[in-house]
C-alpha angles and dihedrals in degrees: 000000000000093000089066097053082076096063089039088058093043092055092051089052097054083047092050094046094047079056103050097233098118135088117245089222080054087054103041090046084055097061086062114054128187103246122189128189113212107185125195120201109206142194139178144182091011089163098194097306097139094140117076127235095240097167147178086201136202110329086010107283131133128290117255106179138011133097124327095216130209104279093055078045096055094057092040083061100039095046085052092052090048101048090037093047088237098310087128123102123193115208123163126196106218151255084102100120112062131031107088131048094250082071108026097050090067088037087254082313088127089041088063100042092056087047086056082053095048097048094236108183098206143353126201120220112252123197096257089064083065084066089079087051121233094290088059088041083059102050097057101050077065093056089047122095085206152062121273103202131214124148101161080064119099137171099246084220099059100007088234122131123251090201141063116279109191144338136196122222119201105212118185077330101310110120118221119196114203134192139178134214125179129214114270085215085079089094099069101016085064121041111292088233092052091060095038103137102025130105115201107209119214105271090229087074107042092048088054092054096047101048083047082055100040099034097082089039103045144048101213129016123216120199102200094191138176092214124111142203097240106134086224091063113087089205116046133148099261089053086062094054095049089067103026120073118188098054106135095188129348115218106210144195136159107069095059091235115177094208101176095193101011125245129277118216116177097313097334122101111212116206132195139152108210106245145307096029096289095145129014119226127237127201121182114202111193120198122192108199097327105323126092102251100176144005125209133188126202135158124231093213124210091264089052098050093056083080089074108073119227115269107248093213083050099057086043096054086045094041081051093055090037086058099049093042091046093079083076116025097054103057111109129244100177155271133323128195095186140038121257105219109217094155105154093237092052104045092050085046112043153342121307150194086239106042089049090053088048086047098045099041085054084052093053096044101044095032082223129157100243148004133225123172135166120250088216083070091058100083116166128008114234113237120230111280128049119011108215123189084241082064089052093042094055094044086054112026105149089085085230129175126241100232129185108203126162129268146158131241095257090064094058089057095038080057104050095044081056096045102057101027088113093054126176088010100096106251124178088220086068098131121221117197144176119188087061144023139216144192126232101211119195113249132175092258101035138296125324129201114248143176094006104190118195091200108319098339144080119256115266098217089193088048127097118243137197098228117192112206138146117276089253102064087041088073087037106274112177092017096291095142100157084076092049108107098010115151100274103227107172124005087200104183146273105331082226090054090051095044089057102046086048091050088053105045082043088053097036074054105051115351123256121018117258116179134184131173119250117217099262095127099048116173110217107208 
């Protein structure tokens, strides 16, 4: 809205001049504008990757991909300020806490600490920082040097919000009002206990009443959201803009889109970098005499970013962390012929060797009837050679519970029908089993689950069921709410715990572990 004021004025001063009414020192003030450059340096879905993939790579070679890491980050951000006399701000939306062991084991702690390093201006809330529970949440905004925003976030007893709900940033004199929303799928995309007590308002709202707020105080507004663009979400960020007028950029996180210039709905430029801190995001704000005339998107890609050398006080503070962290991530669990493939696409898609050797390993160890588990646990595979308890940890990072509660056999079918209602779309509900097995048959509006087997025989829908899950799904994690409420009949012990136990008796057994999947989740085309 405001880039367009600039072309409004331009047009008034060719009419006033036709007429004769205005000044030539106005004129001639007028041909030559005051332009300012605001730039805005972005990340999402870090996921813990604060450590850079340096190489060398396979065969030796250098590394082409992979993430920057912080201490490449650092300079990048500190080169920009330089050249650009501080007009940079570094936001990040979310998800950047919690997912490998350099950031789970202190609880993000170390997350925190680095992001004080880097200057970073705010952070929005994703829905991983809700693994650490809001008392972890809490304790490291304590840690931060700097705002987590969440506007869309209120206390269900007052209605008021825990949490930040806007800033605004003056910038050689441009004032840039930032706010932050948070995905309502946090409540089942976390565990349900770590959000009791929270409402998450719909982010529509919430956006409306900020940039009614910010719009008379600021000359550009910011929505750093938590959000996404996935079609399976309700609440994404193009469904905000759709209803929201006055948002200058979004910057976005959730759904791990790679967007290369951003995309522009109606006047909002949405901006997101993929995941784990493989590319930067970065967003030019051009002001023309006051007013924002025009907003660009590019992404700083893992091979760009090699030119910036790595910041020495940066790779001491991680080497610090590593070394501390190190006592329990490098002791050996044994050896792997195979890959286990845990890629995300994979594991929210379809059956893998992974996913069968978790299932099975909660199977052994519960002695239930069956076995459901989310793919969006599933978090890394393990390449072929030593397994090490930092592998499994990485694999498994959210710390969750293998829990045996009681259902019928029409939950079991009421689950898996859930589970894979956006197939083949990836979806972290995708549920992986043993115990059991079922068929995706091809149907005019979708997919349809069909000729589910616990062992040899057809589930009994009327029947009662041992079911083995993590602790999250049974309170109705991922939206599996069937499961909410069940009789809890063994709370067993930590999924990463059990997996390992498993590894070892199967490698004591035959030697190196060799797993292949079996054929229990079959697509019928």
């Amino acid at each position: 809205m405001r880039k367009h004021l600039t072309r409004v004025l331009g047009f008034i001063l060719a009419l006033g001049l036709f007429c004769g009414l205005i000044p030539t020192a106005v004129i001639l003030a007028a041909d030559e504008p005051d332009i300012k450059q605001i730039y805005i340096l972005h990340t999402n879905d870090m996921h813990g990757r604060a450590i850079g993939d340096n190489g060398p790579g396979k065969d030796g070679l250098p590394v082409t991909n992979g993430s920057i890491g912080y201490s490449r980050y650092k300079t990048l951000i500190e080169t920009l300020r330089e050249v650009n006399e501080d007009r940079v701000l570094v936001l990040d939306a979310g998800d950047t806490t919690h997912g490998t062991n350099f950031a789970s084991l202190s609880k993000g702690q170390s997350i925190i600490r680095l992001m004080n390093d880097l200057g970073v201006s705010a952070m929005a809330l994703g829905n991983h920082e809700f693994n650490y529970g809001q008392k972890g949440i809490e304790d490291l905004a304590n840690e931060a040097d700097f705002p987590f925003l969440a506007a869309n976030i209120v206390r269900t007893e007052d209605g008021k919000c825990p949490y930040d709900e806007q800033l605004i940033l003056e910038v050689d004199g441009i004032k840039i009002g930032i706010f932050g929303v948070s995905t309502p799928e946090t409540k089942v995309k976390a565990s349900p206990k770590h959000t009791e007590g929270l409402d998450f308002i719909d982010p529509a709202i919430t956006a409306a009443e900020q940039v009614a707020a910010l719009e008379e105080e600021t000359d550009a507004i910011v929505m750093l959201a938590h959000l996404g663009m996935d079609a399976e979400s309700e609440y994404t960020s193009t469904y905000v803009v759709d209803q929201v007028d006055g948002i200058d950029v979004i910057i976005d996180g959730h759904s791990h889109h790679s967007l290369p210039e951003g995309e522009l709905h109606s006047e909002t430029l949405i901006c997101q970098t993929g995941n784990y801190l493989e590319n930067v995001g970065l967003v030019t704000l051009t002001f023309t005499d006051g007013e924002l005339t025009e907003t660009t998107a590019r992404l700083i890609s893992f091979l760009e970013a090699q030119q910036y050398a790595p910041d020495e006080d940066v790779d001491a503070a991680i080497a610090a962390i590593e070394e501390e962290n190190q006592r329990i991530t490098s002791v050996e669990v044994g050896e792997l012929a195979t890959k286990l493939d845990g890629e995300r696409e994979d594991v929210r898609t379809r059956e893998t060797n992974l996913g069968d050797l978790i299932t099975d390993a909660m199977l052994a160890a519960t002695g239930a009837d069956v076995v459901i588990t989310n793919g969006g646990g599933i978090r890394a595979s393990i390449e072929a050679g030593t397994i090490t308890m930092g592998d499994l940890l990485t694999v498994l990072p959210f710390g969750n519970m293998v829990t045996v509660i009681e259902v019928t056999g029409a939950d079991i079918r009421a689950a898996l029908e859930f589970g894979t209602d956006s197939y083949p779309e990836t979806a972290g509900k995708f549920p992986h089993v043993a115990g059991m097995s079922y068929e995706l048959h091809k149907a005019d509006d979708g997919y349809t689950v069909e000729n589910i087997k616990v062992g040899d025989a057809d589930l009994d829908d009327a029947a009662t069921y041992k079911l083995a899950t993590n602790d999250f799904m049974a309170e109705g994690g991922d939206g599996y709410e069937m499961f909410a409420q069940k009789p809890l009949l063994l709370l067993e012990g930590l999924m990463v715990d059990i997996l390992r136990d498993y590894v070892v008796e199967l490698i004591a057994e035959g030697g190196a572990l060799d797993v292949a999947v079996d054929g229990r989740i079959t697509v019928v085309e």
